[in-house]
KEFI-430475 format. One line per field, with one value per residue (C-alpha): residue number from 1; residue in one letter; x, y, z. Coordinates in steps of 0.1 Angstrom, whole numbers, plus 5000, padded with zeros to 4 digits. Example, Ala and Ser with C-alpha at 12.3 -4.5 7.8 and 13.67 -1.06 7.14 Angstrom:
2
i <- c(1	2)
aa <- c(A	S)
u <- c(5123	5137)
v <- c(4955	4989)
w <- c(5078	5071)
This chain:
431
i <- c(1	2	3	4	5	6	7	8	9	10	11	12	13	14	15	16	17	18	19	20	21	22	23	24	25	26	27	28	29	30	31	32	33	34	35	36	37	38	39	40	41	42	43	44	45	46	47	48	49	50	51	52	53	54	55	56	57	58	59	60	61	62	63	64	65	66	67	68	69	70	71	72	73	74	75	76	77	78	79	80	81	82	83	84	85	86	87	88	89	90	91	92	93	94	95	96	97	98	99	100	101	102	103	104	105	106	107	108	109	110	111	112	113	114	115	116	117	118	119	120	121	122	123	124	125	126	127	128	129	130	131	132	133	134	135	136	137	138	139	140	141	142	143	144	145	146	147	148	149	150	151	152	153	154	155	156	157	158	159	160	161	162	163	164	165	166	167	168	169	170	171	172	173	174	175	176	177	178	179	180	181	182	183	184	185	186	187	188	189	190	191	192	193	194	195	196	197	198	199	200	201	202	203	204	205	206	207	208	209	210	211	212	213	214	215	216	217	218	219	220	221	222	223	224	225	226	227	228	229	230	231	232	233	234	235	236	237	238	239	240	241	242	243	244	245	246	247	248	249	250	251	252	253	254	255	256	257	258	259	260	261	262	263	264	265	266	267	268	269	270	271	272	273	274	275	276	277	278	279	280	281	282	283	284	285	286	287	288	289	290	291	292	293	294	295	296	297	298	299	300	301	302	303	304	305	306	307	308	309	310	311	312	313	314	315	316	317	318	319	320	321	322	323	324	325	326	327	328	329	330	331	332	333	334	335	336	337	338	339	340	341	342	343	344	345	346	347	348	349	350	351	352	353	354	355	356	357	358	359	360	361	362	363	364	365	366	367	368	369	370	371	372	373	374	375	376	377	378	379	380	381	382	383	384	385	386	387	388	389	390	391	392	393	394	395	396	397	398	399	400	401	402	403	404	405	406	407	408	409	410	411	412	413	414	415	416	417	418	419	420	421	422	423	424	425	426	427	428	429	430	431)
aa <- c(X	X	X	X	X	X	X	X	X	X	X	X	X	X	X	X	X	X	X	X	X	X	X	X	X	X	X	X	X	X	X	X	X	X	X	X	X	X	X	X	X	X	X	X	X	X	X	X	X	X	X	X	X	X	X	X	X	X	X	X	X	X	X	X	X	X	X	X	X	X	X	X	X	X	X	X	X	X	X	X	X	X	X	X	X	X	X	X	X	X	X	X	X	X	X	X	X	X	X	X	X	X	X	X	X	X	X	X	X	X	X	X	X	X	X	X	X	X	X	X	X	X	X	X	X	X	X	X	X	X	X	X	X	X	X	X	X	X	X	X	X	X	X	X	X	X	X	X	X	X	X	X	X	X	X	X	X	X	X	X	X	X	X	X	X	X	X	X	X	X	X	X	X	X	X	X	X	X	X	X	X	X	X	X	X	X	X	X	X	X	X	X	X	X	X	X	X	X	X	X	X	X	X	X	X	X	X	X	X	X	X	X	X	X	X	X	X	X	X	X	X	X	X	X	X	X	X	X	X	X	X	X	X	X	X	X	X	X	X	X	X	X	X	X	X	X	X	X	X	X	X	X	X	X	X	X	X	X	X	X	X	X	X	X	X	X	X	X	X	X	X	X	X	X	X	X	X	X	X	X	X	X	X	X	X	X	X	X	X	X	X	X	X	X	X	X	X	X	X	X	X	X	X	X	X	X	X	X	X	X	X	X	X	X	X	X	X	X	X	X	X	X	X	X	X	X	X	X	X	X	X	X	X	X	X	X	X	X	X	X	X	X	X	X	X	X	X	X	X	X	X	X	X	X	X	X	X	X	X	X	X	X	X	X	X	X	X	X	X	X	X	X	X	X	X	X	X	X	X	X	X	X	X	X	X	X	X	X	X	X	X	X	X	X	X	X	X	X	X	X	X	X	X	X	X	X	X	X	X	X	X	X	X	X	X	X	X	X	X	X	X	X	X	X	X	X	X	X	X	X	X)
u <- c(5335	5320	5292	5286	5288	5261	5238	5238	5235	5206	5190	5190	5175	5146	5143	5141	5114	5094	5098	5083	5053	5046	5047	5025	5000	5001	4987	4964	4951	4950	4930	4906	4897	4889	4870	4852	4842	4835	4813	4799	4787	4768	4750	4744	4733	4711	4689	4684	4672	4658	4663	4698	4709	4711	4673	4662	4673	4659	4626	4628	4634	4598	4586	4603	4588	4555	4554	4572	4537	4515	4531	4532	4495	4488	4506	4481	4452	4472	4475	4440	4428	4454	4438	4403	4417	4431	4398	4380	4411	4400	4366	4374	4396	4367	4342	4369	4367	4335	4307	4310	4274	4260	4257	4288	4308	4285	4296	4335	4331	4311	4340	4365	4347	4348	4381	4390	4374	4397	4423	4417	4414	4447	4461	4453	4464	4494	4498	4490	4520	4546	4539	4543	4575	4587	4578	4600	4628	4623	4624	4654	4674	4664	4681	4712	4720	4715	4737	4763	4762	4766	4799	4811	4809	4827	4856	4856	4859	4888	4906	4904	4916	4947	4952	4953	4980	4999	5012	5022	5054	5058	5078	5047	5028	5062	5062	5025	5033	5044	5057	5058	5030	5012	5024	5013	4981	4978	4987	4959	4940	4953	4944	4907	4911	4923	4894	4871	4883	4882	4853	4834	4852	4841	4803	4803	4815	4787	4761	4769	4771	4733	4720	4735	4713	4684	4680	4684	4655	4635	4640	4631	4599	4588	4590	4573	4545	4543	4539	4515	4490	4497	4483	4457	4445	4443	4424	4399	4396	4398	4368	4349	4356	4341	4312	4306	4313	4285	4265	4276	4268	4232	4226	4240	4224	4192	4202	4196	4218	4214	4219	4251	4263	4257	4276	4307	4307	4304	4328	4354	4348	4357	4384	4401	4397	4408	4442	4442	4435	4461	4490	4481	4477	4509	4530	4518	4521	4559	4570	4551	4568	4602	4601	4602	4639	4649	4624	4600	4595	4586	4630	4640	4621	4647	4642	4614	4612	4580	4558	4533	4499	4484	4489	4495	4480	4463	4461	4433	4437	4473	4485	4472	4464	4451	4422	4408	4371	4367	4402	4380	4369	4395	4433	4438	4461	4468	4467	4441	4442	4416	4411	4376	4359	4379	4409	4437	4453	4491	4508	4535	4558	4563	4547	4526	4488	4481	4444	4416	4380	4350	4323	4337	4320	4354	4381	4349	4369	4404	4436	4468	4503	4532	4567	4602	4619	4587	4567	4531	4505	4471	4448	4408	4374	4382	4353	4366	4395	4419	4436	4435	4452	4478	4494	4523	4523	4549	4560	4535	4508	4471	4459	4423	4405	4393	4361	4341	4329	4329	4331	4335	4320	4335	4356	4391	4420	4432	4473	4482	4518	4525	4558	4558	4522	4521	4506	4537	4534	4537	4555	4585	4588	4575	4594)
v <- c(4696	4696	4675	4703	4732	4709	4705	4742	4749	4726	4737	4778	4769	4750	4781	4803	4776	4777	4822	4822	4797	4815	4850	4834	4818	4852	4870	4844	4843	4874	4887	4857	4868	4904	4891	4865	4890	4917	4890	4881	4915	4915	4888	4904	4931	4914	4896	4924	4943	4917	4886	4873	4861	4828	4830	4847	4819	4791	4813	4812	4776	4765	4790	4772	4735	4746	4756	4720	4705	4727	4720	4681	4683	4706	4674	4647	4670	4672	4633	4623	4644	4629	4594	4612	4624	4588	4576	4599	4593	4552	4562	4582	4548	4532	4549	4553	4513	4512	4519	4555	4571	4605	4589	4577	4608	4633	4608	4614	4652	4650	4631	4656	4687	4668	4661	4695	4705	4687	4695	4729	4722	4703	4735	4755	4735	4728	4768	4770	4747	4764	4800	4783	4766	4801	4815	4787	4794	4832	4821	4797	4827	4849	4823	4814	4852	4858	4829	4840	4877	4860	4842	4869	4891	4866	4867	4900	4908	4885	4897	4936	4918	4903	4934	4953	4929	4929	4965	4957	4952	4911	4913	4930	4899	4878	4889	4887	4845	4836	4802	4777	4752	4789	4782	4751	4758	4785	4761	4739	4765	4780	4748	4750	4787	4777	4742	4771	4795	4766	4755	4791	4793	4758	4771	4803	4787	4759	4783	4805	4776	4767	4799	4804	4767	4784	4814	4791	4772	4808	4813	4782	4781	4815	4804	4772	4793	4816	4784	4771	4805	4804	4763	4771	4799	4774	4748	4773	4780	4745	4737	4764	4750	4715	4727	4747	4715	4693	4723	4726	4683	4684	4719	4702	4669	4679	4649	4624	4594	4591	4632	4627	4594	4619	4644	4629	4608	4644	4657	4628	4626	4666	4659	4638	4658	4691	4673	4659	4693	4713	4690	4695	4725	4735	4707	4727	4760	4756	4744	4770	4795	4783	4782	4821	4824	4856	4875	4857	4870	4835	4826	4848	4846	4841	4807	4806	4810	4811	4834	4830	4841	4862	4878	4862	4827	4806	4768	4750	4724	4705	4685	4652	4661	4632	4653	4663	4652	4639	4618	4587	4600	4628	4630	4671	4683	4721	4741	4757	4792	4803	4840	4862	4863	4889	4889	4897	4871	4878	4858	4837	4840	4860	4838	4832	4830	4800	4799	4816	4792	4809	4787	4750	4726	4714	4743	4771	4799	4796	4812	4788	4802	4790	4799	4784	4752	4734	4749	4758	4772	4774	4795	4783	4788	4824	4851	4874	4870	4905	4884	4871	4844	4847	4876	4878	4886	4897	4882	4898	4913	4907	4884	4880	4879	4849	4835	4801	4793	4753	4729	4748	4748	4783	4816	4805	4801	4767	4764	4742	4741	4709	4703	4686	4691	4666	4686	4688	4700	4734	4736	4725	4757	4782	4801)
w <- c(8010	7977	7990	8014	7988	7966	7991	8001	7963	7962	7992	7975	7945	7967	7985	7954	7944	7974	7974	7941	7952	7981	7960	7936	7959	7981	7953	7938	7970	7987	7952	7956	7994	7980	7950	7975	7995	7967	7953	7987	7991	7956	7967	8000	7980	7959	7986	8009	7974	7954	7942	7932	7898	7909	7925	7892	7874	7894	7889	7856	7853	7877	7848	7822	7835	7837	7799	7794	7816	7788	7761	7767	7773	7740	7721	7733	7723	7690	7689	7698	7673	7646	7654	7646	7609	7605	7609	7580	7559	7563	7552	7526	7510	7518	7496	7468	7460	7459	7427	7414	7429	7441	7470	7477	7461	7491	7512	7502	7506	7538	7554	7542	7557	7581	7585	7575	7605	7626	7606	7616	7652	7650	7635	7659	7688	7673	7667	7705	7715	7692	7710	7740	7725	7714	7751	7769	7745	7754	7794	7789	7768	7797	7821	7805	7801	7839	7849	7820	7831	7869	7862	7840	7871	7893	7863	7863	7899	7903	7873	7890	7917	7903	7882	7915	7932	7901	7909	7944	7964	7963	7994	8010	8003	8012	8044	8053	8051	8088	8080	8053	8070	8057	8023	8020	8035	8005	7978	7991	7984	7953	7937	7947	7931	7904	7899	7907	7882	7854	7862	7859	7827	7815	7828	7804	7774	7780	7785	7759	7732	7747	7746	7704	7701	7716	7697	7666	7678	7689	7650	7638	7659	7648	7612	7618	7632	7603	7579	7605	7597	7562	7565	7586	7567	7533	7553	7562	7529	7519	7542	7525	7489	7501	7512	7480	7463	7482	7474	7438	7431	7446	7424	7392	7395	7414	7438	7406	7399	7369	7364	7385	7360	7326	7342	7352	7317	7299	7317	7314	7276	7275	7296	7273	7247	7254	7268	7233	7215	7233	7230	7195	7188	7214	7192	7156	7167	7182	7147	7132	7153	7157	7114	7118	7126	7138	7127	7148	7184	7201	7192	7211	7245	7277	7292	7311	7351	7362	7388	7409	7383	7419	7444	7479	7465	7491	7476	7479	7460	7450	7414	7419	7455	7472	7491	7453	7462	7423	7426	7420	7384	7375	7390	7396	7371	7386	7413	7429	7442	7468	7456	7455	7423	7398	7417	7385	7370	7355	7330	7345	7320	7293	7262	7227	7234	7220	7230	7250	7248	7265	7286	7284	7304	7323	7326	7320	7302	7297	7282	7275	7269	7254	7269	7259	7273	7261	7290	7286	7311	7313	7335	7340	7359	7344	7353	7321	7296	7285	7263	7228	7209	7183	7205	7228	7263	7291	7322	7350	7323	7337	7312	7331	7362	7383	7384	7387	7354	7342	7368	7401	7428	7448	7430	7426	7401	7385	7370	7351	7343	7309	7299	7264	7268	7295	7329	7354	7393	7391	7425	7409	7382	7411	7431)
């Protein structure tokens, strides 16, 4: 008897199990018929309009592959014409060992126009394949959003549809089961609803983490593009300077050896001592200065952060920059900044003018300033000077205007920045 009693106790609760299966199932998948169908129908819709999501998306991908075929081609051009540079760059090293000469130094520029040129070219191919970069990046944004806002309308059309069958009677949905072989039928099913449903989710998340990774990359490919016009805009210049240099040597030394040998001797003689003079004189006047106490205005500058001495500053030239066309005689102890002929020249830092020298053979005319932290900087090739020493200057005040006096070859302005009167990289104290 109380076997009996167990098993019909036993045999309830497996009922009550399988009612509640079949209620769920019912629902699940009476709401995925409806959403099948709604979704069916949007499709439907779509093709007899125009093209679906999907279709859109596949479109966008042939576009996608074709700009991968451009690109890939845009990068060979850009590699043979590396292997080109390499080859002037050889040249270049070439000539270096060799015997000082007129010859040889035309040589060394003529190879660097030259390579400038390709340099250039390289540029602008390269500039070439990152807007075609930024334009796949565009396409494949485009397509992850359709195939995102795609699944997010399957989710959404089977959410209304659950949201819908949640309100109903669930022995309306009971009784629309004819038999259990239906139930289990249904779970079959409800399983695949539920893979499917998973696997949309799974979908969306993926896309949406690969479309965040491609607008990073649509932002770092419009920035290197910006820095790619800003280098192509200083070779330009660059190439200009080199040809005002070949120019400049054949003027100077009216294509005479031994005009070119007294030259560069002259020159590396003054060289040497104007380093000399202005690590002395910056050494004397700090102790001089700093023996003023308060009263003295030099003790009481802020430490010094520097600014750029013009505005929008294209270099031309780098601190010891191994393209410098004289690196075989002189290492370059500045920057050089591409500007027109008067362009104004502002005081980096707020300082002591410790000297302004008019129509020197090497820097031309010149102003140095003396700033705290044991910084000094010194601006040359200058056309006029607004300055004079033994007077203090602020941070931003136009101090001259640019020019190409002493040994220059094209209008531009030369930085030094010395540190213990020693000539630094002035990268390092720019912003």
């Amino acid at each position: 008897m109380l076997v009996k009693k167990y098993s019909q106790s036993k045999l309830h609760i497996l009922a009550l199990i399988l009612m509640s299966l079949i209620l769920m199932s019912g629902v699940f998948l009476s709401a995925y018929a409806i959403y099948a169908e709604e979704v069916d129908g949007e499709t439907v819709a779509e093709t007899t309009a125009e093209p679906s999501l999907t279709e859109k998306a596949g479109m966008d991908q042939q576009a996608i592959d074709e700009l991968n075929r451009q690109i890939e081609e845009q990068r060979k051009k850009i590699d043979e014409l590396a292997d080109k540079i390499g080859q002037y760059k050889d040249n270049i090293k070439a000539v270096r060992n060799e015997a000082v000469s007129l010859q040889n130094q035309i040589y060394i520029i003529d190879n660097q126009a030259a390579k400038t040129s390709l340099d250039i070219e390289a540029k602008e191919e390269e500039i070439k394949a990152t807007e075609l970069e930024i334009e796949k990046v565009g396409l494949e944004i485009k397509a992850n959003e359709i195939l995102i806002n795609r699944d997010k309308s399957k989710l959404s059309a089977f959410i209304r549809q659950l949201d819908i069958y949640d309100e109903k009677d669930y022995l309306t949905v009971l009784l629309s089961n004819n038999s259990f072989s239906d139930f289990f039928d249904q779970v079959k099913h409800l399983e695949g609803v539920q893979n499917d449903l998973q696997s949309t989710l799974n979908r969306v998340q993926e896309l949406i983490a690969k479309l965040g990774k491609n607008q990073e990359n649509l932002s770092n490919q419009r920035d290197k593009l910006s820095e790619l016009l800003n280098k192509l805009e200083e070779e330009k210049l660059g190439l200009v300077t080199q040809k005002g240099t070949k120019n400049y040597l054949i003027a100077k030394t009216k294509q005479s050896e031994s005009e070119y040998q007294k030259l560069i001797s002259s020159l590396q003689q003054e060289q040497i001592a104007v380093n000399g003079q202005m690590s002395s004189l910056e050494r004397k006047l700090r102790e001089e200065l700093e023996k003023g106490g308060e009263n003295e205005q030099f003790n009481s500058l802020a430490d010094a952060s520097l600014r750029w001495p013009v505005s929008n500053p294209r270099i031309t030239a780098y601190f010891h920059d191994p393209d410098y066309p004289y690196r075989n005689l002189f290492e370059h102890s500045g920057l050089d900044m591409g500007v027109p002929a008067g362009t104004p020249v502002m005081a980096t830092e707020a300082g002591y003018v410790a000297k302004v020298a008019l129509g020197t053979q090497w820097y031309g005319n010149y102003v140095m300033i003396i700033h705290s932290n044991n910084l000094a900087t010194l601006y040359a090739h200058l056309s006029s000077v607004s300055v004079k020493a033994d007077q203090y200057v602020y941070k931003g005040q136009v101090i001259a205007a640019s020019g190409s006096t002493g040994f220059s070859s094209g209008p531009h302005l030369h930085l030094e920045v010395r540190l213990n009167g020693i000539p630094v990289n002035p990268l390092n104290y720019l912003p």
